[in-house]
C-alpha positions, -999 to +999 in steps of 0.1 A: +393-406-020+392-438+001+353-428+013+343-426-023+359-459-031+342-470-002+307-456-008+306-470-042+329-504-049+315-539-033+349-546-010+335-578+019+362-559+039+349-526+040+389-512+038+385-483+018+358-469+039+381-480+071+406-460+060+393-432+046+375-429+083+412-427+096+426-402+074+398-382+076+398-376+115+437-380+115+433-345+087+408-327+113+433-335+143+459-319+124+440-291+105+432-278+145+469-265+139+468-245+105+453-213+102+444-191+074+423-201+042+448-235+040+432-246+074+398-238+068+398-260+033+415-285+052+392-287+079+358-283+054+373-312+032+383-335+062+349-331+075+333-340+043+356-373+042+345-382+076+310-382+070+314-400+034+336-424+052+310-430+078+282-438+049+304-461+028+308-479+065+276-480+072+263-490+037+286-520+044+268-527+078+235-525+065+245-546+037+256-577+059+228-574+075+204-573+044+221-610+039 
C-alpha cells in the first residue's frame, strides 16, 4: 500500500515509497520462513511491493532532477 501511495501522490519526501521499500524486503526476509500456499502469496506479493516501491522511488529521483 505504501508503494502505491508512493507511485501516485506528490510527497517532496518520497516517505511512502521509503517505506513501502522497507516493508516490502522486511515481508520477503520473513516469507523465506513460511511454507505452503501462505508463503508463496507472501513472497509473490512482497516482491511485487518491492518493485512498485522501487518505481514510486525512482519517479521521485527523476522528478528532482526534471527541476
Amino acid at each position: 500500500c505504501f508503494g502505491l501511495l508512493g507511485l501516485f501522490l506528490i510527497n517532496p519526501l518520497a516517505i511512502p515509497g521509503v517505506a513501502g521499500l522497507v516493508f516490502s524486503i522486511w515481508g520477503r526476509v520473513r516469507s523465506r520462513d513460511s511454507e505452503g500456499g501462505a508463503g508463496r502469496l507472501t513472497r509473490v506479493l512482497s516482491i511485487i511491493g518491492i518493485v512498485v516501491s522501487a518505481l514510486a522511488v525512482v519517479g521521485f529521483i527523476l522528478n528532482l532532477l526534471r527541476h
